[in-house]
C-alpha positions as CSV (number, residue, x, y, z in Angstrom):
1,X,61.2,-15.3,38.2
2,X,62.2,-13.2,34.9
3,X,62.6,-16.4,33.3
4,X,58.9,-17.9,34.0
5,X,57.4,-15.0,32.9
6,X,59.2,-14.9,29.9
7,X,59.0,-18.1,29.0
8,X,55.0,-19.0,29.6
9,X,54.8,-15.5,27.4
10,X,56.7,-16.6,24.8
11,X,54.5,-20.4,25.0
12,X,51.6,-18.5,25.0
13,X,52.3,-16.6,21.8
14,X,53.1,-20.0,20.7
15,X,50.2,-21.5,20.9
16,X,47.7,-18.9,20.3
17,X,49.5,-18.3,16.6
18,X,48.7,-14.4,17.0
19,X,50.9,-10.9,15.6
20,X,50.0,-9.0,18.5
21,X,52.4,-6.6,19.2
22,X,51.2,-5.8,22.7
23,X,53.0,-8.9,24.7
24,X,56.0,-9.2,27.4
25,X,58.9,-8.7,25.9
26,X,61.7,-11.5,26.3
27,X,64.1,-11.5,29.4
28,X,67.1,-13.4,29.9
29,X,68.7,-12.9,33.6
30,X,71.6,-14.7,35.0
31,X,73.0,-14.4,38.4
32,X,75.9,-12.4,37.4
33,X,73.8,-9.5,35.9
34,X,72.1,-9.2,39.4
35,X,75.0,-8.8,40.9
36,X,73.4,-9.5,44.2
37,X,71.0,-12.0,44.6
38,X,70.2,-12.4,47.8
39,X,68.5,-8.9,47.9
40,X,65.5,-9.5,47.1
41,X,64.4,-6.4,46.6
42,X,65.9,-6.2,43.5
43,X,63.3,-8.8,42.1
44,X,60.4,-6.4,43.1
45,X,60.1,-4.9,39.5
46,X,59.5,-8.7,38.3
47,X,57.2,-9.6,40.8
48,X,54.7,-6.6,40.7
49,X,55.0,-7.4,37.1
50,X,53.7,-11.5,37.5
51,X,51.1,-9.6,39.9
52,X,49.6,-7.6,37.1
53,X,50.1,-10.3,34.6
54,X,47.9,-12.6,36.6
55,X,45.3,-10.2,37.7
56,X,45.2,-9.5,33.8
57,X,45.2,-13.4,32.6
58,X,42.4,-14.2,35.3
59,X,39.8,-11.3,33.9
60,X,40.7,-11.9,30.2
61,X,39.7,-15.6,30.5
62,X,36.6,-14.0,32.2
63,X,36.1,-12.9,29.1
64,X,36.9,-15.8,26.7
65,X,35.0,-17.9,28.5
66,X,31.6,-15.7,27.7
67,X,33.3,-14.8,24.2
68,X,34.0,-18.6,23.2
69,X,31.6,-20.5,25.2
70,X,32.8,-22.4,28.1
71,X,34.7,-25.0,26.0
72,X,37.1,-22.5,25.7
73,X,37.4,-23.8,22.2
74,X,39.6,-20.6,20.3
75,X,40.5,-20.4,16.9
76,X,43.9,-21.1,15.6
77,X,44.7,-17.4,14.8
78,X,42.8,-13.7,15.9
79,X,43.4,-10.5,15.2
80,X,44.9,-7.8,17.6
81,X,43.7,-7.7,20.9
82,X,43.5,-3.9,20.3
83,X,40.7,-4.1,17.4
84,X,38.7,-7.3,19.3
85,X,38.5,-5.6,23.1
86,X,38.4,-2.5,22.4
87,X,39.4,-1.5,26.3
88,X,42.4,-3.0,25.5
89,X,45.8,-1.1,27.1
90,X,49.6,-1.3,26.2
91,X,50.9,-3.5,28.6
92,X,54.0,-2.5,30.3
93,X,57.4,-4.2,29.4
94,X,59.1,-6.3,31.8
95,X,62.1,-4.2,33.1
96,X,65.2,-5.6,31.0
97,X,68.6,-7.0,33.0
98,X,70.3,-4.2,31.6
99,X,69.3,-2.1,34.1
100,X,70.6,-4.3,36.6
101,X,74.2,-2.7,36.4
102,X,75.7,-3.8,39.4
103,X,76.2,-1.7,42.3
104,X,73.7,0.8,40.5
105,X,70.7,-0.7,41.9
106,X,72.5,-0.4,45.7
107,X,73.4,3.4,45.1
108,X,70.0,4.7,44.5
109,X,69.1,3.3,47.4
110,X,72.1,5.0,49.5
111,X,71.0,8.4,47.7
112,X,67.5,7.7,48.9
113,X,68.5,7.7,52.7
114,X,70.6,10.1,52.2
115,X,68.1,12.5,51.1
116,X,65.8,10.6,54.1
117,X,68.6,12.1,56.8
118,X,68.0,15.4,55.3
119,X,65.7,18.4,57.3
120,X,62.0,18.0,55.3
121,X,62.4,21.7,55.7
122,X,65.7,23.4,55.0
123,X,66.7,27.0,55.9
124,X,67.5,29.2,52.9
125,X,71.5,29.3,52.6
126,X,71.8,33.1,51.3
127,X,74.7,32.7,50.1
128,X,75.6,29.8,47.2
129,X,77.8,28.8,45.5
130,X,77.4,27.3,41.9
131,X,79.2,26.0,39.0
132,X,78.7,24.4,35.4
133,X,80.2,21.1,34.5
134,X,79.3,19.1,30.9
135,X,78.4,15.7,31.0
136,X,78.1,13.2,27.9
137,X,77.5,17.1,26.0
138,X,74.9,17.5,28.3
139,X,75.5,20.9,30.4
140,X,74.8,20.9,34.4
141,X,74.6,23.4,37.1
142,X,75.9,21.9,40.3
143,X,76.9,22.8,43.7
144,X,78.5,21.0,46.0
145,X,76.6,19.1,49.1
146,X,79.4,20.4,51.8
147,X,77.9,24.3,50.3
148,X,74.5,22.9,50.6
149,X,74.4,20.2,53.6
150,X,70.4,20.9,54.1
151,X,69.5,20.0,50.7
152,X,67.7,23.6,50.0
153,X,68.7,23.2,46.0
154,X,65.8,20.5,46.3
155,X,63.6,23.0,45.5
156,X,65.1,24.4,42.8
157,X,65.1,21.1,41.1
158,X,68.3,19.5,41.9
159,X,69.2,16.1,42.3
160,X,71.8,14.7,44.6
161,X,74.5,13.1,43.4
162,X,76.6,10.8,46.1
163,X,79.8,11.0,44.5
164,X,81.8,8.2,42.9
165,X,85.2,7.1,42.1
166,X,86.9,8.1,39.2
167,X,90.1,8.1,36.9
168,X,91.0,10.6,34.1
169,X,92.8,9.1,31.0
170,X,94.7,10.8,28.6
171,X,92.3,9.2,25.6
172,X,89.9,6.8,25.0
173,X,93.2,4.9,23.5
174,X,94.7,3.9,27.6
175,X,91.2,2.8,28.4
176,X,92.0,-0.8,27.6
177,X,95.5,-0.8,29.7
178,X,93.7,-0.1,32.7
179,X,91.0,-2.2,32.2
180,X,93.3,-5.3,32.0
181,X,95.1,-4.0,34.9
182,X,91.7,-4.2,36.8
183,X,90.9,-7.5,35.5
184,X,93.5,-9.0,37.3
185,X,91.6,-8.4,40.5
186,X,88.6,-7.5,39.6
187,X,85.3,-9.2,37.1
188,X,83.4,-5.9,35.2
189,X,80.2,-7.4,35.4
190,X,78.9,-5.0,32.6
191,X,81.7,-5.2,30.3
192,X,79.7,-5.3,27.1
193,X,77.6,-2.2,28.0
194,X,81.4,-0.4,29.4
195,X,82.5,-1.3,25.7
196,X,79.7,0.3,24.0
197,X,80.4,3.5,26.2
198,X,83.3,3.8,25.0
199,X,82.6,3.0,21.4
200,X,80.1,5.6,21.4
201,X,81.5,8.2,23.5
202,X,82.6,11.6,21.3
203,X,85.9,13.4,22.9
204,X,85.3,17.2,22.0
205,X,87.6,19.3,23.7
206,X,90.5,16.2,24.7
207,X,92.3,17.5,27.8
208,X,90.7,20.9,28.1
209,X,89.4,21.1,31.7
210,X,86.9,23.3,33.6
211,X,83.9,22.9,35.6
212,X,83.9,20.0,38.2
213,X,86.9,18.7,37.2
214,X,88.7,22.2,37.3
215,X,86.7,23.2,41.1
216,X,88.0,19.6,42.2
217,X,91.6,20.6,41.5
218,X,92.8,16.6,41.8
219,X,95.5,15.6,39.8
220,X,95.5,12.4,37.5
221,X,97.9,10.0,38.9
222,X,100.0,8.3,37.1
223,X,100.0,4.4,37.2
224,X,103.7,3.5,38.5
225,X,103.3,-0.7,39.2
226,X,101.4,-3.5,37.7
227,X,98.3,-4.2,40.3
228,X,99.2,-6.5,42.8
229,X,97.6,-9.3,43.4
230,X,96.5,-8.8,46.7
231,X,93.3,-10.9,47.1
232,X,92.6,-14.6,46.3
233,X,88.7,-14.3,45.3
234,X,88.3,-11.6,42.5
235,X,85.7,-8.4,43.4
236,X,83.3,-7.4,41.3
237,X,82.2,-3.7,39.9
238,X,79.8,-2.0,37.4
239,X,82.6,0.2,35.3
240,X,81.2,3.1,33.5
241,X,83.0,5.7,30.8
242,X,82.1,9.2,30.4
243,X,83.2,12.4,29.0
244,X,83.7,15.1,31.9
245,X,84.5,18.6,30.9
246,X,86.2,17.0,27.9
247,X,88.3,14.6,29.9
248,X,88.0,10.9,29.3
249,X,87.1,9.2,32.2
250,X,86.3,5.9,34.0
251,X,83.9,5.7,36.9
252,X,81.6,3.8,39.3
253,X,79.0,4.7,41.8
254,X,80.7,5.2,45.5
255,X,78.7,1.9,46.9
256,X,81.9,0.4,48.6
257,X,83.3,0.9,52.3
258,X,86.7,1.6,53.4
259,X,86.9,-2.2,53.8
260,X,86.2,-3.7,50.7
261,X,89.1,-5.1,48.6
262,X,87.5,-3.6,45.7
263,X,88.1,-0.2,47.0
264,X,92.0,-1.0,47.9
265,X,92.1,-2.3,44.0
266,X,90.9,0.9,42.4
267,X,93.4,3.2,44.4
268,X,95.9,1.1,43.5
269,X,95.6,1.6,39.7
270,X,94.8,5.5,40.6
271,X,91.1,5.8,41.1
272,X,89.7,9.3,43.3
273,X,86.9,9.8,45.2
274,X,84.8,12.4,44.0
275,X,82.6,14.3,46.8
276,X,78.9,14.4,46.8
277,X,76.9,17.3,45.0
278,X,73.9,18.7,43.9
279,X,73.2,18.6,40.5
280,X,70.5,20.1,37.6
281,X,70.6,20.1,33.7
282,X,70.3,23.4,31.9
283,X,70.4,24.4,28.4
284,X,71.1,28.0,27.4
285,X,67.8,29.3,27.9
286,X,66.9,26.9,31.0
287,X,69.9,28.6,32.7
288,X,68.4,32.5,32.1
289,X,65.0,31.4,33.4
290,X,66.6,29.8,36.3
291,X,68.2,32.9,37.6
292,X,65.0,34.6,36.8
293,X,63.3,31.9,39.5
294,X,65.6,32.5,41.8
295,X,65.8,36.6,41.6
296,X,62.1,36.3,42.0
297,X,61.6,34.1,44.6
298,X,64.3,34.6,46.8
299,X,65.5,37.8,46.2
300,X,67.8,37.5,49.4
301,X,70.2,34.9,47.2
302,X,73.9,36.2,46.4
303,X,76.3,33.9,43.8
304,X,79.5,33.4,45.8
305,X,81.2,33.2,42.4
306,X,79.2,35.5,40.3
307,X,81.8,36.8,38.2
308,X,83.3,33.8,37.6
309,X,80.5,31.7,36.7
310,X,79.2,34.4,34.4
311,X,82.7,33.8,32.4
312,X,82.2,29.7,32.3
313,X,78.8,30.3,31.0
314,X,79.8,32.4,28.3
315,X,81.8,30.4,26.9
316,X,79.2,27.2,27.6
317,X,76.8,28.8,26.0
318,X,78.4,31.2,22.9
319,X,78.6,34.2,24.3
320,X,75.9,34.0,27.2
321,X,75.3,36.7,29.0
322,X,73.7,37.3,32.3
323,X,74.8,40.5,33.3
324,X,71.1,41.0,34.2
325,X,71.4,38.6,37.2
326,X,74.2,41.1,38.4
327,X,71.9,41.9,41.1
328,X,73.1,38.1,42.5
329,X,76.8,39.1,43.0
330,X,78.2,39.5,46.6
331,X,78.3,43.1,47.4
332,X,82.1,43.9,48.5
């Protein structure tokens, strides 16, 4: 389907001769970047697209026809669309295959039901517990779902995160031994995209850890044997790279069951399962107006581990301090 739109857009621009700007942008789709293609859900964006593409072609040759006559005779080249109809709107661009990143797609959809099995009204925990992680250099409060099974922090503006699996490395140098040790069981359906992660990604603080990775307390195993080769059909997975707390690491959204070979393939080479947990991004003065909310609002609320998050964000954020939000430590 991604291919038929793109292509009669592309023979339209053809033939009409035009420098509009405002068109469908080309698509290329194979199977492989689906990932799944028997779901055909994950088609939707492309067919509510061809909707609105053929709602729009039928009223604009409405108006050719009364524009041109009904020999629908047009000249070889016109101007923008935006200067001749003047009600003219940016059309939307067809959603590219590189958001089709494997078992992405298939996790949002398992955080969505997740969040579905949750109470539409959830009690007020007055006690919670948070922490502060850095992602990619972005800074996150979080919290994890086993302190907040209800999904209360829902209304403070987190997001749930399912959890995933994931392996520290010592630098972004090991990153291509493990990856060939996966290949021997495994395709990385978005290798070029992985690649470019890992290109791009900016080690700060190399083997410093804290936040998450500190309050998760695993251990990075050590990878003693070549990966058997267990299965005769190779598995697929969507690899991603990412900085955690300054700590190199390779991930992928927790989509798979205790059953799939995948899953045996990436313990074998070391891989952990990372619990679920709530999660929101703050910058320095995001976090201060936070705490502000939450004095305000529910004045009830106590930090279990005021003291020592008011150390990791001081030295998050340069010498942060929210002694002000005292008022939120647990009273011994």
């Amino acid at each position: 389907m991604a291919r038929l739109i793109s292509s009669e857009h592309i023979i339209a621009k053809a033939n009409s001769n035009f420098t509009d700007t405002k068109v469908l942008q080309p698509v290329s789709m194979s199977l492989q970047n689906m990932q799944d293609f028997t779901k055909e859900e994950q088609l939707s964006p492309f067919l509510d697209r061809k909707k609105e593409i053929d709602a729009s072609v039928e009223a604009q040759s409405s108006k050719d026809k009364d524009f041109y006559g009904p020999t629908m005779m047009r000249p070889h080249g016109y101007s923008s669309l935006s200067h001749v109809f003047k009600e003219a709107k940016e059309l939307k661009k067809v959603p590219s295959t590189k958001d089709f990143v494997g078992n992405a797609k298939e996790y949002d959809s398992l955080v969505a039901k997740d969040l579905e099995d949750l109470p539409e009204d959830p009690k007020h925990p007055k006690l919670l517990s948070l922490g502060l992680f850095e992602w990619n250099n972005d800074w996150y409060l979080y919290s994890y779902k086993s302190a907040d099974p209800d999904g209360f922090l829902r209304r403070l503006g987190f997001t749930l995160m399912r959890g995933y699996y994931y392996l520290e490395v010592a630098s972004k140098a090991s990153v291509e031994t493990i990856v060939d040790r996966l290949e021997k069981n495994l395709t990385i359906t978005n290798k070029p995209e992985f690649e470019k992660q890992v290109r791009e990604a900016r080690v700060v603080a190399p083997g410093s850890k804290g936040g998450l990775r500190k309050s998760a307390q695993k251990a990075r195993r050590a990878i003693a044997a070549e990966v058997a080769d267990v299965v005769k059909t190779k598995g697929e997975i969507s690899l991603e790279f990412s900085i955690m707390d300054g700590v190199p690491m390779l991930w992928i959204y927790d989509t798979l069951s205790s059953n799939d070979p995948e899953l045996s393939i990436l313990k074998r080479v070391g891989f952990e399962q990372e619990p679920a947990f709530w999660k929101k991004p703050v910058t320095r003065s995001q976090l201060k107006l936070f705490f502000t909310h939450l004095s305000a609002t529910y004045p009830q609320a106590r930090i279990a581990n005021w003291s020592d998050f008011k150390s990791i964000a001081h030295n998050a954020f340069r010498g942060l301090d929210l002694t002000e939000f005292d008022t939120l430590a647990v009273k011994s």
